[in-house]
Every structure is written in C-alpha cells, then in structure tokens.
C-alpha positions as CSV (number, residue, x, y, z in Angstrom):
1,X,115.3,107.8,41.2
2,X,115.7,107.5,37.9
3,X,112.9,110.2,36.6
4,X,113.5,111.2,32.9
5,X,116.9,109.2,32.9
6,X,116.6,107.9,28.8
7,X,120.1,106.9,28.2
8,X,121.3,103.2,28.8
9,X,124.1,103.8,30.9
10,X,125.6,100.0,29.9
11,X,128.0,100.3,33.5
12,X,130.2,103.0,31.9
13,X,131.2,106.2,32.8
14,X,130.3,109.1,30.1
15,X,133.6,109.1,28.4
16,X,133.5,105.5,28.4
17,X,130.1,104.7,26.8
18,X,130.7,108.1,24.1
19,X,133.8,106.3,23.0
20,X,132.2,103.5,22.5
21,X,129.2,104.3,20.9
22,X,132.2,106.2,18.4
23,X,133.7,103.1,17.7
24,X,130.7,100.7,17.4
25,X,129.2,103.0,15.1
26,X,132.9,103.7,12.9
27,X,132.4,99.6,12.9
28,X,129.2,99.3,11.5
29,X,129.5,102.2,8.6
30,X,132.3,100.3,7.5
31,X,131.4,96.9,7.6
32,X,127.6,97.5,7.1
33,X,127.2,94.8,9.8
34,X,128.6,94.0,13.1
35,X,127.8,91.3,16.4
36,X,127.2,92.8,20.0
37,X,125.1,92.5,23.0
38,X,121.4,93.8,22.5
39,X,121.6,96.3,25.1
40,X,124.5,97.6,23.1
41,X,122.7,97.2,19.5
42,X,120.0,99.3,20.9
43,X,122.1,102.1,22.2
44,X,123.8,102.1,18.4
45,X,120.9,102.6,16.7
46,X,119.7,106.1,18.9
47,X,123.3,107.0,18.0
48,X,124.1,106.2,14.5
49,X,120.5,106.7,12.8
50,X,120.5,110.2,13.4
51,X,123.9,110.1,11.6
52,X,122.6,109.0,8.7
53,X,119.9,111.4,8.6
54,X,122.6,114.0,8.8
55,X,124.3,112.4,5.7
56,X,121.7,112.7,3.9
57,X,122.4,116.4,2.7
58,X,126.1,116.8,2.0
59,X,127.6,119.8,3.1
60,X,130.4,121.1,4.8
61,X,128.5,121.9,8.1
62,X,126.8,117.9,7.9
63,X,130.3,116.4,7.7
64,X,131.5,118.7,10.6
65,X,129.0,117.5,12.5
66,X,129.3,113.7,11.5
67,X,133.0,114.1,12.4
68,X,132.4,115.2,15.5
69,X,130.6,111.9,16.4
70,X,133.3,109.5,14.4
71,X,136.3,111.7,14.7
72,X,136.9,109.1,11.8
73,X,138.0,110.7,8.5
74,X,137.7,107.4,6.1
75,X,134.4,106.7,8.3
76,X,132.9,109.9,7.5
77,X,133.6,109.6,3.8
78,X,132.2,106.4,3.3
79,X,128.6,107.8,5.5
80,X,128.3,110.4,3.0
81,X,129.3,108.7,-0.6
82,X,127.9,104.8,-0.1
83,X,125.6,105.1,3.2
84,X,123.7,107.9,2.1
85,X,123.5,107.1,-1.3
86,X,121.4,104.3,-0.9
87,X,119.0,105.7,2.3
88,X,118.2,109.1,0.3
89,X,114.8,107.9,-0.5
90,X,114.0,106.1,3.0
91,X,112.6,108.6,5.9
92,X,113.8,106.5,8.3
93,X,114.3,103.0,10.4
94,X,118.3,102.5,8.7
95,X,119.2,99.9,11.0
96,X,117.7,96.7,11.5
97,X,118.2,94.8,14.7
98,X,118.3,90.7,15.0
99,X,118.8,88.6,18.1
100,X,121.1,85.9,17.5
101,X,121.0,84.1,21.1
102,X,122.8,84.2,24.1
103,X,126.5,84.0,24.5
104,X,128.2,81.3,25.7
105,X,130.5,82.6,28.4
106,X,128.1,85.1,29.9
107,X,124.7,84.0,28.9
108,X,124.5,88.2,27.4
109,X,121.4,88.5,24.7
110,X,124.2,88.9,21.6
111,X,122.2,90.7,18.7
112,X,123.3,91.6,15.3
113,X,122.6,95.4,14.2
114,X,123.0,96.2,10.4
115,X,122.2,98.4,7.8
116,X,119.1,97.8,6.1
117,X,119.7,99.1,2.5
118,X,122.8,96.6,2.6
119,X,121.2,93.4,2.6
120,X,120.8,91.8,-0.5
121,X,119.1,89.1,1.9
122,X,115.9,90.5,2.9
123,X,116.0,93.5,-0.1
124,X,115.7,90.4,-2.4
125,X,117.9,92.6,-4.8
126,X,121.3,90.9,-4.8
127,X,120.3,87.4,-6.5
128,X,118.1,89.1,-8.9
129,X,120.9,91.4,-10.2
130,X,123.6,88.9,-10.2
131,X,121.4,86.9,-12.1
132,X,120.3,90.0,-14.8
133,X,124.1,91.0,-14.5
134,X,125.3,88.0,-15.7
135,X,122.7,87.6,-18.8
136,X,123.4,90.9,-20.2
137,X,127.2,90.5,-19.5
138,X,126.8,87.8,-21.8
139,X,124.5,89.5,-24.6
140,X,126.8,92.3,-24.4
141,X,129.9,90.3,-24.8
142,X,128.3,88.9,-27.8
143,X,127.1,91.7,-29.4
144,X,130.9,93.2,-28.8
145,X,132.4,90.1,-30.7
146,X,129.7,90.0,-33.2
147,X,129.5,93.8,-34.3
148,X,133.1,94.3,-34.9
149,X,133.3,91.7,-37.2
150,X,130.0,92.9,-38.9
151,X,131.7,96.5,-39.3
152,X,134.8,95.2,-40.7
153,X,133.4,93.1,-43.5
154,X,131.3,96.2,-44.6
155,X,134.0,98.4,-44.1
156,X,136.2,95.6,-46.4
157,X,133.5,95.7,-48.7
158,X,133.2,99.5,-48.9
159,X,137.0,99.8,-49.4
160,X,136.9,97.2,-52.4
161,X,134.4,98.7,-54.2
C-alpha cells in the first residue's frame, strides 16, 4: 500500500533520486532552462521552488540551507544574486513546465522545465527592450558627440573673449 506515499520515487533508491534532484536543479539555476522527462520536471519543481523561496531573503542561515540542497558554491551564488533578484516581487509558481513530446528511443513524455522570470518569450520584455535599448543607445550616442562639441565652441569662445 501506498497510503500517504507523496514522493515520485522515479525507480531510484533515496541516495539516488536526492542526487539527482541536486544536480537537475544545479542545472536549471544555471542555465535557467533544461530538457527532461515529465515525471522528472515535476519532481524538480517540488524541489527547487522552495529554493527559491528561500533565496528570497539573503542571509547567512538561507544560503546554508540552499547549500545543503546544491552542495554547489557557484550554484548558490547565482540563486541568490540573479534568481532571486528577479522573483522578489512574485509569491510563487517560479517554474514553468512545457511538454515537448515523446522521445524517440523510449517513447518517455520529455518536458522542458524553466524559469519563469527568464523568458523574454512569454514576459514579452526582451524584444521590447532591445528595441528601446537600441533607440536610446543611439540618442545618447548623439547627444555624446553633439554636446562635447557644443561645450568646446563656448568654452573657445569664452577663452577668446
């Protein structure tokens, strides 16, 4: 019987499936992004959200903690400077989980489990900024090349008089 049993096993021993769970989530803090089976995905998200909720405050105890799940140094830094940066103002749902088919060999549901605040995709964000970005770039590079030149013809002027 299985009564209260909440855990996917996913046919590993406990060692196994924590070590794992370690390195799928050290993957997708760092990459923002990574392809797996569903059953997997789903097992990531219990693990790594309340992660992120973790990183959200950042003090010494938090990143104890966190380190304890990654035993990742460079994985732990990036949680708490980039990660939580941009999920301070969301209470929750940080991953986002699409199915992308089946895989070939196997026929296993493959999914791909990401980090919502990352995707300039569905946030709409990252073609709207590139494309403000690149318009004030441009005003500013004017304005640069044009004020100087301004500043030394009165400064020329002030000198000759």
């Amino acid at each position: 019987m299985r009564h209260g049993d909440k855990i996917n096993n996913l046919g590993r021993t406990t060692a196994h499936r924590k070590a794992l769970m370690m390195n799928l989530a050290i993957a997708l803090i760092e990459n923002k992004r990574i392809f797996t089976t569903l059953a997997k995905a789903k097992a990531l998200r219990t693990y790594v959200e309340p992660l992120i909720t973790r990183s959200k405050e950042d003090t010494t105890h938090s990143r104890r903690l966190a380190f304890s799940y990654l035993k990742n140094k460079d994985a732990v830094s990036t949680l708490f400077k980039e990660v939580a940066g941009k999920v301070a103002e969301r209470n929750g749902g940080y991953t986002r989980i699409i199915k992308t088919g089946n895989r070939q060999g196997d026929a296993a549901e493959m999914a791909m489990i990401e980090l919502v605040d990352f995707n300039d995709i569905y946030t709409g964000s990252g073609k709207k900024k590139a494309a403000t970005t690149k318009a004030k770039t441009t005003r500013r590079s004017r304005a640069k090349k044009a004020a100087p030149k301004a500043d030394e013809g009165t400064a020329g002027d002030a000198s000759a008089e």
